[in-house]
The first five atom37 places (N, CA, C, CB, O) and aatype in JSON, in Angstrom:
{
  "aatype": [20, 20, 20, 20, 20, 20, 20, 20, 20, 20, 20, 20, 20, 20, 20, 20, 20, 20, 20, 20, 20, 20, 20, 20, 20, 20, 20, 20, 20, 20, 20, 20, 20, 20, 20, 20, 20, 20, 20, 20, 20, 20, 20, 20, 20, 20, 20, 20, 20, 20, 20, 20, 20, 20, 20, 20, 20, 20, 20, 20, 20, 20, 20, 20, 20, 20, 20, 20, 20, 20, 20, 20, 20, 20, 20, 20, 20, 20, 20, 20, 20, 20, 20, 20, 20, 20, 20, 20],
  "atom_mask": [
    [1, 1, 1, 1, 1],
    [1, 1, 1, 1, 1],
    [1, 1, 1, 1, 1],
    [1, 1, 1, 1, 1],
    [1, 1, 1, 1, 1],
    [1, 1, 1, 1, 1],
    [1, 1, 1, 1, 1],
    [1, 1, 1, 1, 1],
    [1, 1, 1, 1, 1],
    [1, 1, 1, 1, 1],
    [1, 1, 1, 1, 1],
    [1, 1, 1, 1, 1],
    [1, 1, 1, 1, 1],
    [1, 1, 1, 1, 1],
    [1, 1, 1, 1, 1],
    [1, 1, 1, 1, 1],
    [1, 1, 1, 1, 1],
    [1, 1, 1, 1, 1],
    [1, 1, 1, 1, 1],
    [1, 1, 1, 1, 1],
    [1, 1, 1, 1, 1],
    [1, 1, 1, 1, 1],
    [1, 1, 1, 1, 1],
    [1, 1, 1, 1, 1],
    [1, 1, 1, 1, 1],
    [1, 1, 1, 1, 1],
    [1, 1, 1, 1, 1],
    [1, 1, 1, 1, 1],
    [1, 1, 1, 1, 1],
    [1, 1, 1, 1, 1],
    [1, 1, 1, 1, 1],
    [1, 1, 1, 1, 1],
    [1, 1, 1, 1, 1],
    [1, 1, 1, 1, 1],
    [1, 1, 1, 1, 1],
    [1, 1, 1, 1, 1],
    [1, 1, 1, 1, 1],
    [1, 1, 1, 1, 1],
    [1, 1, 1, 1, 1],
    [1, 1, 1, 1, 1],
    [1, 1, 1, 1, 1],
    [1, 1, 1, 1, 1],
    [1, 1, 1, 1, 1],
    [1, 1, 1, 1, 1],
    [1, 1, 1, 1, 1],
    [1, 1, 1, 1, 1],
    [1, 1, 1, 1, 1],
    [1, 1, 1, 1, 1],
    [1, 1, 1, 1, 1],
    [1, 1, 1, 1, 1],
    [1, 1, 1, 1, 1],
    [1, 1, 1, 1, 1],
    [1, 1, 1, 1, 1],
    [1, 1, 1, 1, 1],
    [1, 1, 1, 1, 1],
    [1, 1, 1, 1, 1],
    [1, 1, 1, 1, 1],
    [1, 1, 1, 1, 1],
    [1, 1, 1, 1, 1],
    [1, 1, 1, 1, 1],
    [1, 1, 1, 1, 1],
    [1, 1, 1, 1, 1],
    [1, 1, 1, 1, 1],
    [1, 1, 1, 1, 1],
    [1, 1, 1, 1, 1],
    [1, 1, 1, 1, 1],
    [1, 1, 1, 1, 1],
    [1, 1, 1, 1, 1],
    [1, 1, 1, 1, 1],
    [1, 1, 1, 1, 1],
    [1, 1, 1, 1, 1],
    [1, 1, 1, 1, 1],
    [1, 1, 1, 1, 1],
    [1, 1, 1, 1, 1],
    [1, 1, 1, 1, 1],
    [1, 1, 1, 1, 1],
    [1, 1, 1, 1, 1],
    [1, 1, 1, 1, 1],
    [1, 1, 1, 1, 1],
    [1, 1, 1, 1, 1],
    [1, 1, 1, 1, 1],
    [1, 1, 1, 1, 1],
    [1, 1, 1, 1, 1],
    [1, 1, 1, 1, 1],
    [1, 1, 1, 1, 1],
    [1, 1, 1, 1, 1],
    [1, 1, 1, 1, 1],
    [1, 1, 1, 1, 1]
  ],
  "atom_positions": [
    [[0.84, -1.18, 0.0], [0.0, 0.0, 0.0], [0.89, 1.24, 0.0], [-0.96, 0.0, 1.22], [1.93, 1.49, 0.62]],
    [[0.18, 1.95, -0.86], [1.05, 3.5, -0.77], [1.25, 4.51, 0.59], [0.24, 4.52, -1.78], [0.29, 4.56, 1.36]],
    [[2.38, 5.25, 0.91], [2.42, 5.22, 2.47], [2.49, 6.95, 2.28], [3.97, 4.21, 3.43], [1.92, 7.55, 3.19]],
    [[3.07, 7.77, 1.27], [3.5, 9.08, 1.31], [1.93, 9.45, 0.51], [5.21, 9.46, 0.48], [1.23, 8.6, -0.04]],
    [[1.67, 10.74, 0.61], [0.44, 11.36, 0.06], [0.22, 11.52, -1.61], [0.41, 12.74, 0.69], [-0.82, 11.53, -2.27]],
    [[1.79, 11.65, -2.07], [1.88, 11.53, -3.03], [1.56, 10.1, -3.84], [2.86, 12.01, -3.04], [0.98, 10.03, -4.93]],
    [[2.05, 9.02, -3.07], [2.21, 8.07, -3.61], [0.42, 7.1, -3.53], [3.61, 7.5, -2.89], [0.37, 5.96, -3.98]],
    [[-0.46, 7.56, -3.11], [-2.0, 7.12, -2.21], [-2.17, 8.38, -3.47], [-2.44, 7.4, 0.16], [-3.23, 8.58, -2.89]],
    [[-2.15, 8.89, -4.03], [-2.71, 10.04, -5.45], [-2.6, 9.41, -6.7], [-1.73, 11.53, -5.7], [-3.54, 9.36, -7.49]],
    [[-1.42, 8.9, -6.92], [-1.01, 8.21, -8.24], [-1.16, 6.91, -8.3], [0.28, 8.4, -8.59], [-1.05, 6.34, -9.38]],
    [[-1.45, 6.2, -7.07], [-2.5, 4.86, -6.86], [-3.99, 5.05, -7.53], [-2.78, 4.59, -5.1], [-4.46, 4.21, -8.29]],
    [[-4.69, 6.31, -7.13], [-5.79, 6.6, -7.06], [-6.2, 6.82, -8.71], [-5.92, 7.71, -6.06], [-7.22, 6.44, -9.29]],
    [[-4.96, 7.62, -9.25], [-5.23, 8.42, -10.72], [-4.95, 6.56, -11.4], [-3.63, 10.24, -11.36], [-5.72, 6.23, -12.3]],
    [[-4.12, 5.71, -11.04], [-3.58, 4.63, -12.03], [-5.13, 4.03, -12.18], [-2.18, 3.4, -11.34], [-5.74, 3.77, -13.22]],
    [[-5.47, 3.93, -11.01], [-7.03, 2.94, -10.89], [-8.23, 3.48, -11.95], [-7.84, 3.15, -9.05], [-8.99, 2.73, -12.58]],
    [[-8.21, 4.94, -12.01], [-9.21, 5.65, -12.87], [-8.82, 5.41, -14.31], [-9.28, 7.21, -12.55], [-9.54, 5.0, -15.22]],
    [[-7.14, 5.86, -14.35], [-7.26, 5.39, -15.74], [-6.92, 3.91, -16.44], [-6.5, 6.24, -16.35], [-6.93, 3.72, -17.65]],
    [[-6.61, 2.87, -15.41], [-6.91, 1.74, -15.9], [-8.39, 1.25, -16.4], [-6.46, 1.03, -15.01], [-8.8, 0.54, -17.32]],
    [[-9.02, 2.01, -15.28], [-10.72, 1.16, -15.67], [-11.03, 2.47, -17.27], [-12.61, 1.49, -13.56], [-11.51, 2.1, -18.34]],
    [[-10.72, 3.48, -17.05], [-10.83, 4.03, -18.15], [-11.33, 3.32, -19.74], [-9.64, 4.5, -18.12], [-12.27, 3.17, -20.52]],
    [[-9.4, 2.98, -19.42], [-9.01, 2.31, -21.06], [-9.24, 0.73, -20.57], [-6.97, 2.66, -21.81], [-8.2, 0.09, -20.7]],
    [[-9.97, 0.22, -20.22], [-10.05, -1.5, -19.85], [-11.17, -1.53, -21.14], [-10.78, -2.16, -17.82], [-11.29, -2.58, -21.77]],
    [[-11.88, -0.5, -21.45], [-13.24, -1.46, -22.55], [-12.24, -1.13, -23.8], [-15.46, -0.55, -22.8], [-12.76, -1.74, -24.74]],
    [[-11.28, -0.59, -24.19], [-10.02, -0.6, -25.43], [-9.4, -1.64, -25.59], [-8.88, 0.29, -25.3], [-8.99, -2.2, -26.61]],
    [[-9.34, -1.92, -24.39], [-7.74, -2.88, -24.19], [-8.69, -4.63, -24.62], [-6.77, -2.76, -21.69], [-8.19, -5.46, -25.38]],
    [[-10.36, -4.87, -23.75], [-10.88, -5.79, -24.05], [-11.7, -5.61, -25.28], [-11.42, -6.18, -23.05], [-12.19, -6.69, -25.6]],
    [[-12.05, -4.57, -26.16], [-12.6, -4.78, -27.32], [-11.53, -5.82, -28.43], [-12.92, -3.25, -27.83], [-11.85, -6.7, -29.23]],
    [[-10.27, -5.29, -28.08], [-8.83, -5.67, -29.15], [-8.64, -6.61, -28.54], [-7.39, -4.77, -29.34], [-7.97, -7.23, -29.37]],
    [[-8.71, -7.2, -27.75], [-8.41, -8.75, -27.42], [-9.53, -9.48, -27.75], [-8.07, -9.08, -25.93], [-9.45, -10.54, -28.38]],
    [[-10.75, -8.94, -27.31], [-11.87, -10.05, -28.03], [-12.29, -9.61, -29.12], [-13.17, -10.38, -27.3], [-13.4, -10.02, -29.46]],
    [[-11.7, -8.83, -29.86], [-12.07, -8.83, -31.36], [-10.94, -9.84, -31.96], [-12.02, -7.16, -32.11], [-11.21, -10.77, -32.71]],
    [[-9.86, -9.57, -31.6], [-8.79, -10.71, -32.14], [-9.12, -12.14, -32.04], [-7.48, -10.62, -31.39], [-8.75, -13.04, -32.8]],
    [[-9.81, -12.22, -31.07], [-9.83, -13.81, -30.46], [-11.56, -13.92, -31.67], [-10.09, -14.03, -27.85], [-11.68, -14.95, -32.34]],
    [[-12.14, -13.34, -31.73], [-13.51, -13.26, -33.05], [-12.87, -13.72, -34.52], [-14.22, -11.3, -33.35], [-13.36, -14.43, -35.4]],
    [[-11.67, -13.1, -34.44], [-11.0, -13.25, -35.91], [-10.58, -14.49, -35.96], [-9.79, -12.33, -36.27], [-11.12, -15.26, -36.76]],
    [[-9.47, -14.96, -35.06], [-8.74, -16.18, -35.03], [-9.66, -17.0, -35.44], [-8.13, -16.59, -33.79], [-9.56, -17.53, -36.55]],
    [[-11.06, -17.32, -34.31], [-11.75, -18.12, -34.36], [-12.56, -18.39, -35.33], [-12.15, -18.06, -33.6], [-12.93, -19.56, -35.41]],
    [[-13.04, -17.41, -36.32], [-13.7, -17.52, -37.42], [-12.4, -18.03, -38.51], [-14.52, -16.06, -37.72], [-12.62, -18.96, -39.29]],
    [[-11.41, -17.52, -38.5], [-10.41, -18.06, -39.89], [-10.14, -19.2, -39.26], [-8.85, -17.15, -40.44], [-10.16, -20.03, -40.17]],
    [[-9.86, -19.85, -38.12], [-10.13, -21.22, -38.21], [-11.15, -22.23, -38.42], [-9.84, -21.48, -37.48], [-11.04, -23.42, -38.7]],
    [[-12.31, -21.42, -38.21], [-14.17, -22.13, -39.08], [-13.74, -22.07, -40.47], [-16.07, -20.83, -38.94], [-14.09, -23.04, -41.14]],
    [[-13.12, -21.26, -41.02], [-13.43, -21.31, -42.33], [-14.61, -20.28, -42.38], [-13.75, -22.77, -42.82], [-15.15, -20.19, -43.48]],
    [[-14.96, -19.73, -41.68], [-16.42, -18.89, -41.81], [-16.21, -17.52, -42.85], [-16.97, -18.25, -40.04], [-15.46, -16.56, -42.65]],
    [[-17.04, -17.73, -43.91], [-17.2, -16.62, -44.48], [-17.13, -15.32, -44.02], [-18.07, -16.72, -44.9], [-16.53, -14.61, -44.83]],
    [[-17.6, -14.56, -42.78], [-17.44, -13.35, -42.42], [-16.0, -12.99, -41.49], [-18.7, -13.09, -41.73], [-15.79, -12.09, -40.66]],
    [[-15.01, -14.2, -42.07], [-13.58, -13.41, -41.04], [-12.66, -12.59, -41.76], [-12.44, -14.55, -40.33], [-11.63, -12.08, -41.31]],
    [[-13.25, -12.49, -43.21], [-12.95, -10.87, -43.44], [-12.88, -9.83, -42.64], [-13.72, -10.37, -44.11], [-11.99, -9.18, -42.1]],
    [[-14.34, -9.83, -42.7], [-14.88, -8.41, -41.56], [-14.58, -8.67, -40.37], [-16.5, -8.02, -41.39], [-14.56, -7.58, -39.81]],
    [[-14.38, -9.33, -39.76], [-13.83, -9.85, -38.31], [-12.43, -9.52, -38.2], [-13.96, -11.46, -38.07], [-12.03, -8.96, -37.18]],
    [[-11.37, -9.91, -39.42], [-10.56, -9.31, -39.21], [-10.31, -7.71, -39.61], [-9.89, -10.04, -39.56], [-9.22, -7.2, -39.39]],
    [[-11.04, -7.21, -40.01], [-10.76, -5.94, -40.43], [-11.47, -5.01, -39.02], [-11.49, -5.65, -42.12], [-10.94, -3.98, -38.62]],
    [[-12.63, -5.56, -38.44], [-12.94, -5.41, -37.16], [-11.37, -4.96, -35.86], [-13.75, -6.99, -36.91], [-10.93, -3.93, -35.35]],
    [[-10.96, -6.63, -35.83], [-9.91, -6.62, -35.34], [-8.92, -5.32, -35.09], [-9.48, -7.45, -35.99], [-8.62, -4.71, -34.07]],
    [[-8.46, -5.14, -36.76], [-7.53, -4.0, -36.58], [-8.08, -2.95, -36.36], [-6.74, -3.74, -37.53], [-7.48, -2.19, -35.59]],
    [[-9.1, -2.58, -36.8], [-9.83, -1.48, -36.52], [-9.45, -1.12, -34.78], [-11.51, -1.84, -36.9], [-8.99, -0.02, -34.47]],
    [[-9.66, -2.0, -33.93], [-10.13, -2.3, -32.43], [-8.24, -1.97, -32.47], [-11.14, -4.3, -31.8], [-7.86, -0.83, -32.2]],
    [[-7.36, -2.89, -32.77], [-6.03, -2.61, -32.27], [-5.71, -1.09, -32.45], [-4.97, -3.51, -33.0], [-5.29, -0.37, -31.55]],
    [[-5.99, -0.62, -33.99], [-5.51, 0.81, -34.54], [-6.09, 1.61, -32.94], [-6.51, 1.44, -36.42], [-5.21, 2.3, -32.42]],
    [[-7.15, 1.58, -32.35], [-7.93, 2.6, -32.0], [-7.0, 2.17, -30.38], [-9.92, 2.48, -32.32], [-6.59, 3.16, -29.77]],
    [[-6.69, 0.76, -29.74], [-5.88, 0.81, -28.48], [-4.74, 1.46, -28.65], [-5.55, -0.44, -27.95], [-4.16, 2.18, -27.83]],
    [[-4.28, 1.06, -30.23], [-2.79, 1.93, -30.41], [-2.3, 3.02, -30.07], [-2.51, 2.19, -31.4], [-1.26, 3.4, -29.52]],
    [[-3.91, 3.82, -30.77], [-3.9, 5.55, -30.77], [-4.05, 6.03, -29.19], [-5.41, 6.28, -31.77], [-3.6, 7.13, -28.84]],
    [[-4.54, 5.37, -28.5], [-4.41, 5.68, -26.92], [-3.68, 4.86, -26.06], [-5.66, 5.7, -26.28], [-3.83, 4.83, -24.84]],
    [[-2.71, 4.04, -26.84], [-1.14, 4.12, -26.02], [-1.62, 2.66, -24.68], [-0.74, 6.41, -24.96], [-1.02, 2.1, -23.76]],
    [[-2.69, 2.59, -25.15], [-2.82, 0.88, -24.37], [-2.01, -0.11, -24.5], [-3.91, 0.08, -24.74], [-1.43, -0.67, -23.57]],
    [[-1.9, -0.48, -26.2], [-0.92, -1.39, -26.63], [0.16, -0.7, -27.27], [-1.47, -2.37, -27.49], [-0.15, 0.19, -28.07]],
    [[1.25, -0.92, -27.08], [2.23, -0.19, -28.1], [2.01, 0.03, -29.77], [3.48, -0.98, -27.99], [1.33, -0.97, -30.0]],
    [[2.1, 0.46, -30.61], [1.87, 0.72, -31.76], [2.91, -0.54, -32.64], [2.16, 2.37, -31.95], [2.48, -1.26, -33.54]],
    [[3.68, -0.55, -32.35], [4.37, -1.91, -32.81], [3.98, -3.06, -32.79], [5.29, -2.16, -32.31], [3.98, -3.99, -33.59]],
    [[3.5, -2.81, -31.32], [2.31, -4.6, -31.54], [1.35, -4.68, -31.82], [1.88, -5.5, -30.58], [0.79, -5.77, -31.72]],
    [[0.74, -3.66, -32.27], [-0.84, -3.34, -33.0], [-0.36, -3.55, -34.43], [-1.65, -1.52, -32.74], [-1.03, -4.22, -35.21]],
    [[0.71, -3.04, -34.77], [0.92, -3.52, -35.94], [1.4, -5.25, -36.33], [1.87, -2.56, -36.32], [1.47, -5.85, -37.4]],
    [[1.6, -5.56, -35.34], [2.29, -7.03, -35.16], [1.62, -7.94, -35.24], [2.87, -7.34, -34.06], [1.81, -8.93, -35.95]],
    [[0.44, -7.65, -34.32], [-1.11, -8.43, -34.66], [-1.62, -8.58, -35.63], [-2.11, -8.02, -34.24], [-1.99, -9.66, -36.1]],
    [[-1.79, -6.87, -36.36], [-2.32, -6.65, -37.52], [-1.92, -7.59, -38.59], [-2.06, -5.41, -37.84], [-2.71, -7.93, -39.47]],
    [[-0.76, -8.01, -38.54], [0.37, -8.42, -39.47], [-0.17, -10.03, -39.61], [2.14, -8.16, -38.73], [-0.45, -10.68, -40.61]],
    [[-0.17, -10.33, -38.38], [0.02, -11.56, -38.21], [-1.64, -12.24, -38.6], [0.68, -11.78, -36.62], [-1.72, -13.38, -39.06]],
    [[-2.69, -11.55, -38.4], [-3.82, -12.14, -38.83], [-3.96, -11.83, -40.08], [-4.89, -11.84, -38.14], [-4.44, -12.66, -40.86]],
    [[-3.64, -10.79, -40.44], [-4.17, -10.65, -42.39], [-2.84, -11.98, -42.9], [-3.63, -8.18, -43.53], [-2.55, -12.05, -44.09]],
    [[-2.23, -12.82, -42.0], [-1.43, -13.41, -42.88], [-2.16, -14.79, -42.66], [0.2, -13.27, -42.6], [-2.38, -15.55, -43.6]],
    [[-2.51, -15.06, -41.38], [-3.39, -16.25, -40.84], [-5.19, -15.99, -42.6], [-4.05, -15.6, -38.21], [-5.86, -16.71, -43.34]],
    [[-5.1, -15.26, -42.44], [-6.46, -14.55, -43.25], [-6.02, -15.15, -44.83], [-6.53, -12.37, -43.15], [-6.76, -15.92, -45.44]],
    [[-4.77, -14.71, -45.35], [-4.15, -15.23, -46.69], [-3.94, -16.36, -46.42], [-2.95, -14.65, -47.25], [-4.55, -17.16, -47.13]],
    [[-3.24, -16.8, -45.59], [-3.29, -18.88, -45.55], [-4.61, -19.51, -45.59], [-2.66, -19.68, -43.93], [-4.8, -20.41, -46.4]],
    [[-5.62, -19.09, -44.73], [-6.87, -19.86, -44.55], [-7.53, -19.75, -46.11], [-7.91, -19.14, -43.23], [-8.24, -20.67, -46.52]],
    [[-7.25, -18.64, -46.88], [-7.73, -18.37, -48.12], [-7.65, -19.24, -49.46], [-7.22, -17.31, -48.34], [-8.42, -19.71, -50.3]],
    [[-5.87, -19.15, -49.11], [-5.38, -20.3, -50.13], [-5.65, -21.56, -49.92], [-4.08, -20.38, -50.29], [-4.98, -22.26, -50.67]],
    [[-6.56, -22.35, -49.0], [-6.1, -23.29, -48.99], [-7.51, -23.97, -49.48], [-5.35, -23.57, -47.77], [-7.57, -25.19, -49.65]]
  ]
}
């Protein structure tokens, strides 16, 4: 527990803005986990699921939830999961 006045403030501000950005941080994880799961159905709509997806990462990116490198990393990595499931 925080013991100086300062330190019982920036406890207080971390808590506000965690719950803040928590519906960012869980839209981009369960939109990703929507995508995966449909390009492994084979389901016709994991297009839009993945384009969902990045949409959801781009927007945690822009408010510094996830780093921008791994929004792009994700991004990367399902439009490639997206081209394999395609070809095959």
């Amino acid at each position: 527990m925080a013991n100086s006045p300062q330190a019982r403030k920036r406890a207080r501000q971390n808590d506000r803005r965690a719950a803040r950005l928590r519906p960012y941080r869980t839209r981009a994880s369960r939109a990703v986990r929507d995508a995966r799961e449909a390009i492994a159905d084979g389901a016709p709509e994991s297009a839009e699921l993945v384009r969902d997806a990045q949409s959801a990462l781009d927007r945690a990116a822009r408010r510094r939830i996830i780093h921008p490198n791994a929004a792009a990393r994700r991004k990367s990595r399902l439009a490639e999961q997206l081209r394999e499931s395609a070809a095959d």
